[in-house]
PDB file of N, CA, C, O and CB in Angstrom:
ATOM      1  N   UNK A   1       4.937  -7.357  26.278  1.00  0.00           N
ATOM      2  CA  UNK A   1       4.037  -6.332  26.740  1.00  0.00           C
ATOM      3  C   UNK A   1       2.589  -6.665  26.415  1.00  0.00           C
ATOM      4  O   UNK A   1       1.660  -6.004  26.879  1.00  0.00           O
ATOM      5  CB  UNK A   1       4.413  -5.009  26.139  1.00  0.00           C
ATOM      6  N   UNK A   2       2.420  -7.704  25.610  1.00  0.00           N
ATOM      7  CA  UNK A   2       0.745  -8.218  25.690  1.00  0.00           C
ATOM      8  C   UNK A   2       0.264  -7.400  23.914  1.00  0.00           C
ATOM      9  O   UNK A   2      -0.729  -7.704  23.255  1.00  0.00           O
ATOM     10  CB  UNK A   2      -0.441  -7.197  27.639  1.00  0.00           C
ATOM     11  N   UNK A   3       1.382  -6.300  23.515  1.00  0.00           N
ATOM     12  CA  UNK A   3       0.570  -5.463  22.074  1.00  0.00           C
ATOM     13  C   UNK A   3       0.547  -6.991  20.953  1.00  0.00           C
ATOM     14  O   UNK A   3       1.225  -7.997  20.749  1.00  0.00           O
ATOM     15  CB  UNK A   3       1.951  -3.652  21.126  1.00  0.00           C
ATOM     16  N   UNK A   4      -0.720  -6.327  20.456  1.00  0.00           N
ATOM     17  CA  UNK A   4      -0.679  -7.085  19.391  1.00  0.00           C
ATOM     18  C   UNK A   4      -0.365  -6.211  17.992  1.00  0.00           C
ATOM     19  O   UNK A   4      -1.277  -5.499  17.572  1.00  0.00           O
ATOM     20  CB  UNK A   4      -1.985  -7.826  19.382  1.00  0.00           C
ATOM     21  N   UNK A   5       0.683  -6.246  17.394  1.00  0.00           N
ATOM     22  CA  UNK A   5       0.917  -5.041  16.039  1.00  0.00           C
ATOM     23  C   UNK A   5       0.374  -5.930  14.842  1.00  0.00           C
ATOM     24  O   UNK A   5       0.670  -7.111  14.659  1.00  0.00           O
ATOM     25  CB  UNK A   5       2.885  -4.467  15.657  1.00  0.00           C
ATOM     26  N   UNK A   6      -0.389  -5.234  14.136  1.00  0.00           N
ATOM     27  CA  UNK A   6      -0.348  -5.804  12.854  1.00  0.00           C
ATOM     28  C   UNK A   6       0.662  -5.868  11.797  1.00  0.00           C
ATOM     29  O   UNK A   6       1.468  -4.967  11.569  1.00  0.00           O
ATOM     30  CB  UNK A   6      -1.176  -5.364  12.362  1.00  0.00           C
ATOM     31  N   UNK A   7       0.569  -7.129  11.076  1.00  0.00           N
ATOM     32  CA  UNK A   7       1.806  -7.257  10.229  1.00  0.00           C
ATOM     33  C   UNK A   7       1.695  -6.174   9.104  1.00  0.00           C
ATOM     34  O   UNK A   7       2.709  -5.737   8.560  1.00  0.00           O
ATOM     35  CB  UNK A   7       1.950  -8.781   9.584  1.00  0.00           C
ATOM     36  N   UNK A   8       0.503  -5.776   8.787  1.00  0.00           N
ATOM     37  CA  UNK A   8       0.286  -4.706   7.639  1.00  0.00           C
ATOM     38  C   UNK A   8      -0.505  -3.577   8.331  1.00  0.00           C
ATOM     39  O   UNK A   8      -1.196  -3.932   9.286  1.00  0.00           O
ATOM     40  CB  UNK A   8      -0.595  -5.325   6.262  1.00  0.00           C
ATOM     41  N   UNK A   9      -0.511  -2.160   7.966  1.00  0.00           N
ATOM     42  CA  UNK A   9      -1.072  -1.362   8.261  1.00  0.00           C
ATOM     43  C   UNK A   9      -1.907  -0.779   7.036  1.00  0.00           C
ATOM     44  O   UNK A   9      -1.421  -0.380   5.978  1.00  0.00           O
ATOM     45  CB  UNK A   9      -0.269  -0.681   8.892  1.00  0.00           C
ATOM     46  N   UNK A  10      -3.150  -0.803   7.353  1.00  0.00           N
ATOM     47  CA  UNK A  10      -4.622  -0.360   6.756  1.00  0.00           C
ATOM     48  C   UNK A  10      -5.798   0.698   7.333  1.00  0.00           C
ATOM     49  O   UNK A  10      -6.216   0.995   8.452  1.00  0.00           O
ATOM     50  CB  UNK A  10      -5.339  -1.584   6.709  1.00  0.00           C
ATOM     51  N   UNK A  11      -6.018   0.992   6.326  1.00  0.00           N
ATOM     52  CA  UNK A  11      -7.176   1.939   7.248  1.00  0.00           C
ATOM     53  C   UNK A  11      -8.776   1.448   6.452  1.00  0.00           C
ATOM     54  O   UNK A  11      -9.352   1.827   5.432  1.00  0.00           O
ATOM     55  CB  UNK A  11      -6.794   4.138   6.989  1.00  0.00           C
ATOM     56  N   UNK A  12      -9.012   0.671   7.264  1.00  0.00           N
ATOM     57  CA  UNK A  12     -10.833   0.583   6.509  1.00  0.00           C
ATOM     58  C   UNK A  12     -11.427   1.438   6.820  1.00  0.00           C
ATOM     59  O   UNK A  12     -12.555   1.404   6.328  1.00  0.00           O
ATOM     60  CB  UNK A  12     -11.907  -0.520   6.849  1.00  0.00           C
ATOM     61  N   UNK A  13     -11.126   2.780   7.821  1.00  0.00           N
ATOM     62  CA  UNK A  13     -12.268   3.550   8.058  1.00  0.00           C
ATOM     63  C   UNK A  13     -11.977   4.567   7.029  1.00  0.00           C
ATOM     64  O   UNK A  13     -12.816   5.459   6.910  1.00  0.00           O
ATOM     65  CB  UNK A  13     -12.473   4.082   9.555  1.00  0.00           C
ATOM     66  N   UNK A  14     -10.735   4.597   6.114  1.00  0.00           N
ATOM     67  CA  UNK A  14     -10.753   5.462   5.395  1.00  0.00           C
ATOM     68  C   UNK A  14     -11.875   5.757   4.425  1.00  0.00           C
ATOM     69  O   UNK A  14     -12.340   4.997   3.575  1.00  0.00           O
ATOM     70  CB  UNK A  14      -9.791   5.333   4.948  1.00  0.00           C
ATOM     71  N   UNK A  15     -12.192   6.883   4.681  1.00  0.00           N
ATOM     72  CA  UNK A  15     -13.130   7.430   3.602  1.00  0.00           C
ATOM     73  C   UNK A  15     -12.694   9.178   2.870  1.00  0.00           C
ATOM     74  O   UNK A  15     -12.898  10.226   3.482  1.00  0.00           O
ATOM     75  CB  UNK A  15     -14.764   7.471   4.480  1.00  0.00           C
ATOM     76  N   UNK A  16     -12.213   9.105   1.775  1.00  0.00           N
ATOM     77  CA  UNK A  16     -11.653  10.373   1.515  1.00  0.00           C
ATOM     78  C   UNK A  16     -13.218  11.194   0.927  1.00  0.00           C
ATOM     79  O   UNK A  16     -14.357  10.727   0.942  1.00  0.00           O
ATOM     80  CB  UNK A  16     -10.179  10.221   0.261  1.00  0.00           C
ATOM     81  N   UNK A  17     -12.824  12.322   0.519  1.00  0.00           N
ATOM     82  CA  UNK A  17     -13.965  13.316   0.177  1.00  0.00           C
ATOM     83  C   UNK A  17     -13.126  14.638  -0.022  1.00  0.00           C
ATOM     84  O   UNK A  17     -12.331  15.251   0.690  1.00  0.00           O
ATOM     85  CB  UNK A  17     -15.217  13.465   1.456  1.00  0.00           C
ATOM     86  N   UNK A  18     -13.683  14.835  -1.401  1.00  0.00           N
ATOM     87  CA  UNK A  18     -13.633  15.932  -2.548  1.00  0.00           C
ATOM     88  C   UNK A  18     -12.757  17.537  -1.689  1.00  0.00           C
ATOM     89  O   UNK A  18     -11.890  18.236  -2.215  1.00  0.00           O
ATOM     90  CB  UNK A  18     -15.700  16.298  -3.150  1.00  0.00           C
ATOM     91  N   UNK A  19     -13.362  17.711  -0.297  1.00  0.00           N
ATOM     92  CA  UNK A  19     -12.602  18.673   0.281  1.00  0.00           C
ATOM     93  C   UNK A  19     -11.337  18.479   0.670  1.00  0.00           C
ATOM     94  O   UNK A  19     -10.494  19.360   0.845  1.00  0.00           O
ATOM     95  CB  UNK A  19     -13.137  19.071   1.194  1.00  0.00           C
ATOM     96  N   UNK A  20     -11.200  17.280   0.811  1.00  0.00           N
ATOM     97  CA  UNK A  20      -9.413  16.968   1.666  1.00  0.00           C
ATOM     98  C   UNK A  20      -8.418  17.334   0.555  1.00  0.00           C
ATOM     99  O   UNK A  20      -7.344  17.827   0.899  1.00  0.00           O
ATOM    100  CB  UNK A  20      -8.956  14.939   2.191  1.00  0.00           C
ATOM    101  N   UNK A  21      -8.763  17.074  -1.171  1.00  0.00           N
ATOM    102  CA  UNK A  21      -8.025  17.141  -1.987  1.00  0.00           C
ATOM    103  C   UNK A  21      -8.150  18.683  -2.920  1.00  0.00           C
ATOM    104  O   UNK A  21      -7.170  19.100  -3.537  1.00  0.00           O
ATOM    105  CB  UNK A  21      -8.236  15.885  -2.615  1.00  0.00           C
ATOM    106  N   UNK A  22      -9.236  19.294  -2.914  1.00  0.00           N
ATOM    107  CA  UNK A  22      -9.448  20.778  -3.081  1.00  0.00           C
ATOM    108  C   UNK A  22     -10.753  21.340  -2.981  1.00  0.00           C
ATOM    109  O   UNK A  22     -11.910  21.324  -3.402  1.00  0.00           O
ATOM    110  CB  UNK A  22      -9.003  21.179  -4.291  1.00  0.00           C
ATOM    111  N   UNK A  23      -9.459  22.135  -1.736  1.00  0.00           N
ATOM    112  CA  UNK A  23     -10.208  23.323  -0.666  1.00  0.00           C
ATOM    113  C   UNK A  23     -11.657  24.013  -1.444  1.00  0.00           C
ATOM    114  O   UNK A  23     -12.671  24.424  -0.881  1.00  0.00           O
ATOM    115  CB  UNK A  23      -8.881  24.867  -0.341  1.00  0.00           C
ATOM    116  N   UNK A  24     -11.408  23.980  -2.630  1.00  0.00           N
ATOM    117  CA  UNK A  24     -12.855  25.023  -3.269  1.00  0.00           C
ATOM    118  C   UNK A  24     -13.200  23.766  -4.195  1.00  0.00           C
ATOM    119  O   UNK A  24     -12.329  23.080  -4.727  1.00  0.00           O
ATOM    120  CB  UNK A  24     -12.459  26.947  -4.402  1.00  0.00           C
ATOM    121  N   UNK A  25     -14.333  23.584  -4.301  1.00  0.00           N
ATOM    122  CA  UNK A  25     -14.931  22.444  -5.213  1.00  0.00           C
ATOM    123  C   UNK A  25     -14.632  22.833  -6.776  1.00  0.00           C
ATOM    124  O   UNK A  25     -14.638  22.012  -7.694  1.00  0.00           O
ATOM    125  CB  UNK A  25     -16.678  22.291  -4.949  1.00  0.00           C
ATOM    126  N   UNK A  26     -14.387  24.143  -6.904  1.00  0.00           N
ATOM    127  CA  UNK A  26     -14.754  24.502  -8.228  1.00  0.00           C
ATOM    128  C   UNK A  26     -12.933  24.326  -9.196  1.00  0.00           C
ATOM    129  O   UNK A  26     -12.540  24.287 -10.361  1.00  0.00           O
ATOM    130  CB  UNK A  26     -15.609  26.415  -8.114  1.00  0.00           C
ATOM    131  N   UNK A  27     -12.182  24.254  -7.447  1.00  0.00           N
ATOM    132  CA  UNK A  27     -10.591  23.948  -8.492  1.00  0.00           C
ATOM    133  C   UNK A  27     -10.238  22.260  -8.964  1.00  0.00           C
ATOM    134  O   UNK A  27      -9.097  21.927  -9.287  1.00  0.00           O
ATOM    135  CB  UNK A  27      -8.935  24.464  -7.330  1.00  0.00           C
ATOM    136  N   UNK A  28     -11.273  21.398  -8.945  1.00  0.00           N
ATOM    137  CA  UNK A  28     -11.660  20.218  -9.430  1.00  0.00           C
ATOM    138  C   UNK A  28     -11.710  19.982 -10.702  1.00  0.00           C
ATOM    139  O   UNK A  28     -12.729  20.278 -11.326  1.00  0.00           O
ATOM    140  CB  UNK A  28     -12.661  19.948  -9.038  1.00  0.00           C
ATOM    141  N   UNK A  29     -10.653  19.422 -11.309  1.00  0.00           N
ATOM    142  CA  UNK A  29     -10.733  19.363 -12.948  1.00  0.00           C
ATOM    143  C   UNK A  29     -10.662  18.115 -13.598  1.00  0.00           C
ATOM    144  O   UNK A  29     -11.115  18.012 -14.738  1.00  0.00           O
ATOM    145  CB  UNK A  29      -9.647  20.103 -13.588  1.00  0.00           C
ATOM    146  N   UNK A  30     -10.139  17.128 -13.006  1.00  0.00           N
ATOM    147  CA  UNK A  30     -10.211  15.784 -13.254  1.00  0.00           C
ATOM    148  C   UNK A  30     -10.237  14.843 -12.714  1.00  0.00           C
ATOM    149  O   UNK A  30     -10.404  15.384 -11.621  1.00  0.00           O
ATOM    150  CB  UNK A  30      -9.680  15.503 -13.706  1.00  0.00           C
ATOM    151  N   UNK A  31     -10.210  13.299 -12.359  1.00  0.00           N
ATOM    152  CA  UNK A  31     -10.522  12.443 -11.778  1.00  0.00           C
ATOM    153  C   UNK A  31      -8.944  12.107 -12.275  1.00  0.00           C
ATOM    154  O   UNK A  31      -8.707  10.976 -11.852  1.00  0.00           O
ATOM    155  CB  UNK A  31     -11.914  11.694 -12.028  1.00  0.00           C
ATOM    156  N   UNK A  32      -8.212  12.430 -12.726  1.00  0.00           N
ATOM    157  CA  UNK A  32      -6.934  11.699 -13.382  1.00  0.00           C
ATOM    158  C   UNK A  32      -6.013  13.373 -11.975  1.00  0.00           C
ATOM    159  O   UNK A  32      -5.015  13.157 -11.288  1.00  0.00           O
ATOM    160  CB  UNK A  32      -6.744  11.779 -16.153  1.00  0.00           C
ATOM    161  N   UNK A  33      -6.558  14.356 -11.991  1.00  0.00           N
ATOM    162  CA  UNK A  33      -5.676  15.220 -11.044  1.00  0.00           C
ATOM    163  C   UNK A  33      -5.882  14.363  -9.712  1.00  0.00           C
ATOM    164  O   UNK A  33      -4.847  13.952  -9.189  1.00  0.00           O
ATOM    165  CB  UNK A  33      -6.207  16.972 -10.890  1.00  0.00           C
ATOM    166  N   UNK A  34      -7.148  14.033  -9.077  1.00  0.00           N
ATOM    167  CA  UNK A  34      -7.324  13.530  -7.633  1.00  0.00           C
ATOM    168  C   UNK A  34      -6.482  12.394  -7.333  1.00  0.00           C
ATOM    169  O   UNK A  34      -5.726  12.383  -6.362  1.00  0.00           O
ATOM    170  CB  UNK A  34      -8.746  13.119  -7.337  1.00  0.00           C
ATOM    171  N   UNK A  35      -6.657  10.974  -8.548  1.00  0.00           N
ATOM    172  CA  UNK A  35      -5.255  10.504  -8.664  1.00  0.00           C
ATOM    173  C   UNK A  35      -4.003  10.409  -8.827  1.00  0.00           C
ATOM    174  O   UNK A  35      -3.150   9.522  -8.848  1.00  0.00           O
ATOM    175  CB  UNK A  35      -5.173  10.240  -8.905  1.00  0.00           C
ATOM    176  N   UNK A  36      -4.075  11.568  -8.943  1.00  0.00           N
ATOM    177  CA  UNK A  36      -2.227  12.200  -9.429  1.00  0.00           C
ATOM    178  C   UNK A  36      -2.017  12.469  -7.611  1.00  0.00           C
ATOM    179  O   UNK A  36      -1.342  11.745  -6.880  1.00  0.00           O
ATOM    180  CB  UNK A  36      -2.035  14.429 -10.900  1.00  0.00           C
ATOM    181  N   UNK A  37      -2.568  13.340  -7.307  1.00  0.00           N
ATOM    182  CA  UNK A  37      -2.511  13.946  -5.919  1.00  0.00           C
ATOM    183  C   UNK A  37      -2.130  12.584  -4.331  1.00  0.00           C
ATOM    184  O   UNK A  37      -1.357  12.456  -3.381  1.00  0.00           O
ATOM    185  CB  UNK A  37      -4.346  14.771  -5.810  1.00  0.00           C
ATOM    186  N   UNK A  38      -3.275  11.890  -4.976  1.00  0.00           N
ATOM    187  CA  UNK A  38      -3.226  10.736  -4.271  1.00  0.00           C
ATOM    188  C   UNK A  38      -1.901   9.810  -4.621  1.00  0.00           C
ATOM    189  O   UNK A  38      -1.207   9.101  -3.892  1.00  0.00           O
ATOM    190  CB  UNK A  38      -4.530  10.027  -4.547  1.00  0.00           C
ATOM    191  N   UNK A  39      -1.851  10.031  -5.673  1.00  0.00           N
ATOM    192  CA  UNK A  39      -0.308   8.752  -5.791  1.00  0.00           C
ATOM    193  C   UNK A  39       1.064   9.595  -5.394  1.00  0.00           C
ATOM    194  O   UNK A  39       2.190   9.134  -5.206  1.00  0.00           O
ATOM    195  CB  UNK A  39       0.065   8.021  -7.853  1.00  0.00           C
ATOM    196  N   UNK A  40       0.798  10.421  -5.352  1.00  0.00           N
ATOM    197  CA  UNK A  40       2.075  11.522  -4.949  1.00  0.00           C
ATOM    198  C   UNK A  40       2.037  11.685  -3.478  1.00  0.00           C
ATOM    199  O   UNK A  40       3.096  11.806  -2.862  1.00  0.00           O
ATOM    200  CB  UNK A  40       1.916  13.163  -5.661  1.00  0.00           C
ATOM    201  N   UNK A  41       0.516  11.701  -2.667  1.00  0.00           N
ATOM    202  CA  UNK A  41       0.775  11.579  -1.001  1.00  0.00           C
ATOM    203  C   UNK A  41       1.227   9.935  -0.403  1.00  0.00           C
ATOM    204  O   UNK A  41       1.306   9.637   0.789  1.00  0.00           O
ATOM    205  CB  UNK A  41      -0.876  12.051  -0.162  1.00  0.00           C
ATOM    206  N   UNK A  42       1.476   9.043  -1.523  1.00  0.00           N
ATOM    207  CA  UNK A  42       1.859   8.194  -0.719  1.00  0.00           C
ATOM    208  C   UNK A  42       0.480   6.696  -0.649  1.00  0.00           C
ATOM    209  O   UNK A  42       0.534   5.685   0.051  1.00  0.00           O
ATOM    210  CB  UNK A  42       2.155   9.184   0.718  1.00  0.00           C
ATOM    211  N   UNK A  43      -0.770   7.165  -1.786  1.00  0.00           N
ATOM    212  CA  UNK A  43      -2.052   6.713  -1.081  1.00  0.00           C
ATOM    213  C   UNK A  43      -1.971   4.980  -2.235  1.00  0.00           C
ATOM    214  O   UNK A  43      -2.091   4.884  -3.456  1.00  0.00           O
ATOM    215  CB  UNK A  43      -3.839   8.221  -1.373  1.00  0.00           C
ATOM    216  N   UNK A  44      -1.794   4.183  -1.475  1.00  0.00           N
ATOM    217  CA  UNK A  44      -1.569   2.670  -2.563  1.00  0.00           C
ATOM    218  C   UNK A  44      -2.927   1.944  -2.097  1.00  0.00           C
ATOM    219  O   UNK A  44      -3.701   2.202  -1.175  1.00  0.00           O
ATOM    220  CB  UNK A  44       0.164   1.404  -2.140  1.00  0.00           C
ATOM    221  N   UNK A  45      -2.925   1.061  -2.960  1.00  0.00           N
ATOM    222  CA  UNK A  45      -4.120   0.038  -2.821  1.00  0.00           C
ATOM    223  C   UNK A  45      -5.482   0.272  -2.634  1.00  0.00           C
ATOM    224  O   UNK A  45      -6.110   1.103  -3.291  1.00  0.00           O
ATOM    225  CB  UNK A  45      -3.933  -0.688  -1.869  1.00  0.00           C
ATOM    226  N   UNK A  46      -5.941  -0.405  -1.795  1.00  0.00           N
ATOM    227  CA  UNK A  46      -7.051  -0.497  -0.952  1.00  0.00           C
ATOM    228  C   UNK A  46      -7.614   1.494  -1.055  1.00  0.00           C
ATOM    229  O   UNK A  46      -8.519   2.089  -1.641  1.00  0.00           O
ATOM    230  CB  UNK A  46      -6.404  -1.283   0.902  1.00  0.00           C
ATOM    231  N   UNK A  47      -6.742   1.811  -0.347  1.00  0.00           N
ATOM    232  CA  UNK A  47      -6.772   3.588  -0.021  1.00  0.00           C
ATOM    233  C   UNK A  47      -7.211   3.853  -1.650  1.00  0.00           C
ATOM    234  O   UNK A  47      -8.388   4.017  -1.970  1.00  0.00           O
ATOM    235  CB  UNK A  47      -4.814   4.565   0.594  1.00  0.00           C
ATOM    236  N   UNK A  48      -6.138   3.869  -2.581  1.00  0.00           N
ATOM    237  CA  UNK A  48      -6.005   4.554  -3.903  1.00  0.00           C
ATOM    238  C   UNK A  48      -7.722   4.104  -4.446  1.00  0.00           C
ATOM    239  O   UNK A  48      -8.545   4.997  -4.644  1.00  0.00           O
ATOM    240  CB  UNK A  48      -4.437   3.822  -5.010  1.00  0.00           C
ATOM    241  N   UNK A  49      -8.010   2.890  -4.602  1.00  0.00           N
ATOM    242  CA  UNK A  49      -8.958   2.184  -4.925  1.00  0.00           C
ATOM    243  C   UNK A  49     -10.317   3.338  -4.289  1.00  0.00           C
ATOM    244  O   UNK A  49     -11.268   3.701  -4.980  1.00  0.00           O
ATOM    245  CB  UNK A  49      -8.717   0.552  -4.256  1.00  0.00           C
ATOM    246  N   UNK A  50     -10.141   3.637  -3.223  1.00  0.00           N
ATOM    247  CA  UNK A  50     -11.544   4.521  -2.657  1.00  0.00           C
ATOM    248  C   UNK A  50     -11.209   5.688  -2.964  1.00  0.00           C
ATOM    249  O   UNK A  50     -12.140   6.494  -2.942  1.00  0.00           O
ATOM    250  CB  UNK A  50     -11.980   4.533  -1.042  1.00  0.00           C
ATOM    251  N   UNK A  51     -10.104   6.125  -3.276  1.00  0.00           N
ATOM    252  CA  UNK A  51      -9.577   7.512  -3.862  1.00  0.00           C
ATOM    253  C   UNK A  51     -10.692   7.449  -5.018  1.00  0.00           C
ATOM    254  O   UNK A  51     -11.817   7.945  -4.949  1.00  0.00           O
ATOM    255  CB  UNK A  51      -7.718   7.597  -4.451  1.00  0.00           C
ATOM    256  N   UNK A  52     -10.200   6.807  -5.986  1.00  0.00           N
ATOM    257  CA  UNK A  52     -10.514   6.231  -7.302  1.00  0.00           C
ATOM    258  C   UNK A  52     -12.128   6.581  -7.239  1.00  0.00           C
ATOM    259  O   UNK A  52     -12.857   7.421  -7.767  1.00  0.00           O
ATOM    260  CB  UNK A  52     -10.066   4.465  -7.478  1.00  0.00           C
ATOM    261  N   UNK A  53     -12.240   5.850  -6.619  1.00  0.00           N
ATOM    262  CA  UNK A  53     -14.180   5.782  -6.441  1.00  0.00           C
ATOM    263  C   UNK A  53     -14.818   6.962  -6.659  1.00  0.00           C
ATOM    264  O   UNK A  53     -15.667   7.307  -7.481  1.00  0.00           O
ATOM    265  CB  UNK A  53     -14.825   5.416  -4.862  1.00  0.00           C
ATOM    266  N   UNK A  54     -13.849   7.919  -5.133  1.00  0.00           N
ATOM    267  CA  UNK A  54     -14.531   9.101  -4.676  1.00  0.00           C
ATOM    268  C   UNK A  54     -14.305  10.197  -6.221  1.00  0.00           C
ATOM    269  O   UNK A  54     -15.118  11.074  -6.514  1.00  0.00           O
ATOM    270  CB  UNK A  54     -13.684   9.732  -2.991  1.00  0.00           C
ATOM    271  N   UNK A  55     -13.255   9.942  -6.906  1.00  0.00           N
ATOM    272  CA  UNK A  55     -12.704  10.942  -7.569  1.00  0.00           C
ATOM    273  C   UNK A  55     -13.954  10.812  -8.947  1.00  0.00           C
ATOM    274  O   UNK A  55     -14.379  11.815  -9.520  1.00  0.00           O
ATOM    275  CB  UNK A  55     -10.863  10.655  -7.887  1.00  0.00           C
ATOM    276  N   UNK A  56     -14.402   9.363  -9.301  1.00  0.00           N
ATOM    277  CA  UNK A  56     -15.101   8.980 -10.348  1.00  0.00           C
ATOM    278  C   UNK A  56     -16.695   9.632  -9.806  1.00  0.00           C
ATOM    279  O   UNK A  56     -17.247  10.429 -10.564  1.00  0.00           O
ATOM    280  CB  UNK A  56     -14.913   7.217 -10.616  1.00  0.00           C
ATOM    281  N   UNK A  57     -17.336   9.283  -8.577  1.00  0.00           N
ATOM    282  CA  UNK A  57     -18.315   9.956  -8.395  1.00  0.00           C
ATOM    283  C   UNK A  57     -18.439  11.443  -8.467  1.00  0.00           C
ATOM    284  O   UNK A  57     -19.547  11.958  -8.610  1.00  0.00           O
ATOM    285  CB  UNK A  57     -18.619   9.587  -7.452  1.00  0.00           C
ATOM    286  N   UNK A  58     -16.941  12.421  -8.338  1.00  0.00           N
ATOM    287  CA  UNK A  58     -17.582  13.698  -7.914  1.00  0.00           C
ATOM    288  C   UNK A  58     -17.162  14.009  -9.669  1.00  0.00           C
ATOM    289  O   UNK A  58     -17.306  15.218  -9.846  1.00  0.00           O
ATOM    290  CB  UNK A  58     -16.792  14.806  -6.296  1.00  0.00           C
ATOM    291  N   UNK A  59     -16.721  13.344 -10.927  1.00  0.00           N
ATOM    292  CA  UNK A  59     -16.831  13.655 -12.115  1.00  0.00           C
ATOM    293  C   UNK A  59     -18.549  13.667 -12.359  1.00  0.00           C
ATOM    294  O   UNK A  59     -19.224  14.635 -12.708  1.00  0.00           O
ATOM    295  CB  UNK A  59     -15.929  12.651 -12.968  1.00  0.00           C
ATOM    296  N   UNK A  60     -18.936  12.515 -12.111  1.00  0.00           N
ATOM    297  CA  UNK A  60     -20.915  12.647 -11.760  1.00  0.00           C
ATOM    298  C   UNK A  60     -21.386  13.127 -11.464  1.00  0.00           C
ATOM    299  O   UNK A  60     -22.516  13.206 -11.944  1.00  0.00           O
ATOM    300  CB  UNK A  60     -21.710  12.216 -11.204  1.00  0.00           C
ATOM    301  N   UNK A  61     -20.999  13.956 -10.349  1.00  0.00           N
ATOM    302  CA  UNK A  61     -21.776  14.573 -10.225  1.00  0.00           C
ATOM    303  C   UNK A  61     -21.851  16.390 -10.177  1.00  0.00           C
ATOM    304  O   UNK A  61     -22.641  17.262  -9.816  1.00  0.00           O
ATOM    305  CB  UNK A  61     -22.062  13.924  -9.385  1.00  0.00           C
ATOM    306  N   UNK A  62     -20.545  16.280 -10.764  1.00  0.00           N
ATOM    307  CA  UNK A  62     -20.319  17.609 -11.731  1.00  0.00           C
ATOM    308  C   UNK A  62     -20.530  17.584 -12.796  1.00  0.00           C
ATOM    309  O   UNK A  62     -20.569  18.769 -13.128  1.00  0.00           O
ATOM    310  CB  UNK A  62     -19.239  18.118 -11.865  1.00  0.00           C
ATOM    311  N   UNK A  63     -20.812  16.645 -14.117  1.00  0.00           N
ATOM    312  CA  UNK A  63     -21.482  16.504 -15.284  1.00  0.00           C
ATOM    313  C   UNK A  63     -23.450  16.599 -14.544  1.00  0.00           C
ATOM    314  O   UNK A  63     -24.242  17.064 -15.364  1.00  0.00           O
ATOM    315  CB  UNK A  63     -20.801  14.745 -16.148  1.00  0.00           C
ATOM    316  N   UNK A  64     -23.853  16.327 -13.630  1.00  0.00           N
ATOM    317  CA  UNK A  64     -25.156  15.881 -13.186  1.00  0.00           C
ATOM    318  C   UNK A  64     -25.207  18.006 -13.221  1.00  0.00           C
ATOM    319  O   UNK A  64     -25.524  18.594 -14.254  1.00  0.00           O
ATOM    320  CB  UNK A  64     -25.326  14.519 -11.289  1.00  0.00           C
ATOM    321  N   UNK A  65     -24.884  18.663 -12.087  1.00  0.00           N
ATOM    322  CA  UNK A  65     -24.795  20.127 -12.082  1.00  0.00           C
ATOM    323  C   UNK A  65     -24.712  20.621 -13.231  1.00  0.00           C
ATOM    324  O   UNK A  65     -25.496  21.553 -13.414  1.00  0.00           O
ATOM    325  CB  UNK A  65     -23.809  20.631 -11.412  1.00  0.00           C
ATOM    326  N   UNK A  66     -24.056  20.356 -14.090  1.00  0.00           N
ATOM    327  CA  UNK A  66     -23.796  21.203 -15.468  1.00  0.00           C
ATOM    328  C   UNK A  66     -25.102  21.199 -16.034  1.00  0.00           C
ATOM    329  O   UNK A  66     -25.774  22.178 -16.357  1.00  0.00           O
ATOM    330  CB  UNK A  66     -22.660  20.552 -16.589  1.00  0.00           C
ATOM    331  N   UNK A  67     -25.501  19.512 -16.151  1.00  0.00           N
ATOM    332  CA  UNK A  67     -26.731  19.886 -16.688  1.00  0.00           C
ATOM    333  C   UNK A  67     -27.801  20.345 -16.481  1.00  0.00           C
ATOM    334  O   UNK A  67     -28.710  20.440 -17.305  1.00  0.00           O
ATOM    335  CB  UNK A  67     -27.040  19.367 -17.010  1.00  0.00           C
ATOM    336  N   UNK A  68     -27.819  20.729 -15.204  1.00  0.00           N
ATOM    337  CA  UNK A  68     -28.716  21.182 -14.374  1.00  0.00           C
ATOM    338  C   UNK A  68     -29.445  22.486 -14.852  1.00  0.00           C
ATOM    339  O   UNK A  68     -28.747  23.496 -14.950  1.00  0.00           O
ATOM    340  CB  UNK A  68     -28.075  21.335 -13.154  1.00  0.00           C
ATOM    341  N   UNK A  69     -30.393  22.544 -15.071  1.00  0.00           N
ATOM    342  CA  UNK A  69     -30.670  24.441 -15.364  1.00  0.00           C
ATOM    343  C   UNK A  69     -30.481  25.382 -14.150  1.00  0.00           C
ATOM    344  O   UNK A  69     -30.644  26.595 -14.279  1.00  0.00           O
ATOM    345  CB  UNK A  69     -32.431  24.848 -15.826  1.00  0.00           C
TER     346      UNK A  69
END
């Protein structure tokens, strides 16, 4: 039929963000819950790795708010 399938399936356009994993910003309690969440939907490698990222920046920038006056 002419398809070309890849031998592995990836998503580089993945980009996760703080809402996909909880609905209210404020039920956000750890960077170790977003990875829990993520290893339980199934999310390996490459994916987990930008999980990882996203989960470590929004600890930043909820310590950055706190201190905020």
């Amino acid at each position: 039929m002419g398809l070309n399938i890849p031998k592995a399936m990836s998503c580089r356009e993945f980009k996760p963000v703080i809402e996909k994993f909880c609905a209210d910003p404020k039920d956000f309690v750890s960077e170790n819950q977003i990875v829990q969440m993520a290893t339980f939907f199934g999310f390996q490698r490459t994916e987990l790795k930008k999980v990882k990222a996203m989960a470590a920046s929004e600890v930043k920038r909820s310590l950055i708010a706190c201190e905020a006056p």
